[in-house]
Steps between C-alpha positions, in 0.01 A plus 500: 500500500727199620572295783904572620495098524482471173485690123464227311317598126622869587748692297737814663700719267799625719759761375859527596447166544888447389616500848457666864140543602337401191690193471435396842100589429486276231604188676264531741218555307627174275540321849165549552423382131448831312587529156756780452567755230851617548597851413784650484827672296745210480395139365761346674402632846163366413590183387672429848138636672331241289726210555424593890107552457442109307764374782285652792179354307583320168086473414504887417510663190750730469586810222748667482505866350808704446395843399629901571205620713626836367341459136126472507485308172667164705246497792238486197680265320518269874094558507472351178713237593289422814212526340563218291643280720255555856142559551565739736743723750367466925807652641721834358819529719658855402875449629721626275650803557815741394726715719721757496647758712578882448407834660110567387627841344761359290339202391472481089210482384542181313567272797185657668272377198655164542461471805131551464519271197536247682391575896167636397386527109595112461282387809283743348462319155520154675173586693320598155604209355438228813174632609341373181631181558392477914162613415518144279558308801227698740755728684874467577697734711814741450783556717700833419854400670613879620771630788425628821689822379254607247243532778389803683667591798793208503838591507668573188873502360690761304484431123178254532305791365366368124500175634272585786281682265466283225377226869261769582345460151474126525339585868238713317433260207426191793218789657326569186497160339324331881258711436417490165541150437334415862144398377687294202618250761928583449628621873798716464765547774866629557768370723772771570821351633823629686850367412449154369797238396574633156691582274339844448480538872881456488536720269284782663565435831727723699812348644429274806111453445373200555211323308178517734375208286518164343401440147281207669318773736407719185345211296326333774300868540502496135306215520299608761389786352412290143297239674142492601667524897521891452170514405296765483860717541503729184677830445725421824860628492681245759812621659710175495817641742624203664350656837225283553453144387164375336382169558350322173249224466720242465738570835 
């Protein structure tokens, strides 16, 4: 693993890296002098990431990837791509995510299966295709980037159902694959957030709630939980709620 002073010669691959939490991931790691692999729907949104990331640290290498996580043939297609241009991935950052809102019971079918098209089947692929590429560089880590209301026991909303299921998924797929991949040197953790400052958690929130958290607090335990300062934390779920505050290495 890495030093949280610096990832120099290491490469993360972030998606929803177009704006929000991913965004705000990505210049940190190029801060710290990571090269970045930026993933996301829009190439404009990632263009503006990038153009951030070389300002924050203009040594990195930086690629930027426009692609529908929806369509399995374009997160091969990135592989290839990655493939040819790296010798290897350290760091998966699994941040993009869809949401919608309707009763369980009335939601179509259609949305559901996008939903986990992207929340769960395309971190899913992402893994099979980056694990490969850690095992290159001796190990990496994965961070699965989840909400607190996909967890057991939290409180839940009306009409979060799929959503919360399709989180409860991605929960499951962070347990198996820490202890599969354990002995093969890749840690793999989860951070599970409340109401961060979003533009999904504006459009999910209900009226009045207020973010519990700062796009800065989510990537700095992003971070955290990438870097050889977690370590030996694997298969760990952390409840990031704004109720506590951690203090990191470099405080």
């Amino acid at each position: 693993m890495v030093s949280m002073k610096k990832l120099s010669g290491k490469t993360v691959l972030i998606t929803g890296a177009g704006r929000g939490i991913g965004r705000a991931t990505a210049i940190l790691f190029a801060h710290l002098g990571a090269d970045v692999i930026l993933v996301a729907r829009t190439a404009s949104e990632l263009t503006e990431t990038a153009t951030l990331c070389k300002a924050a640290n203009d040594n990195i290498a930086c690629t930027v990837a426009p692609l529908d996580l929806t369509k399995p043939q374009e997160i091969d297609r990135l592989f290839r791509q990655v493939k040819e241009s790296v010798s290897g991935v350290d760091f998966l950052i699994n941040n993009a995510a869809a949401f919608v809102s309707a009763p369980t019971d009335k939601f179509p079918v259609d949305e559901f299966r996008r939903l986990l098209a992207v929340n769960l089947i395309a971190p899913y692929l992402l893994c099979q295709n980056a694990i490969p590429l850690m095992e290159k560089h001796g190990g990496g880590a994965i961070v699965n980037v989840s909400s607190r209301s996909g967890c057991v026991g939290t409180t839940k909303f009306p009409g979060f159902g799929p959503y919360n299921i399709s989180k409860y998924g991605l929960w499951g797929l962070t347990e198996i694959l820490a202890l599969e991949l354990k002995q093969r040197n890749i840690r793999v953790n989860q951070v599970s957030l409340a109401g961060v400052d979003t533009a999904m958690f504006r459009q999910a929130a209900p009226p009045g709630l207020k973010p519990a958290l700062t796009l800065d607090e989510v990537a700095r335990e992003i971070l955290f939980l990438a870097s050889n300062e977690s370590s030996p934390m694997t298969g760990e779920n952390v409840i990031l709620d704004g109720s506590s505050k951690r203090v990191y290495p470099d405080d």
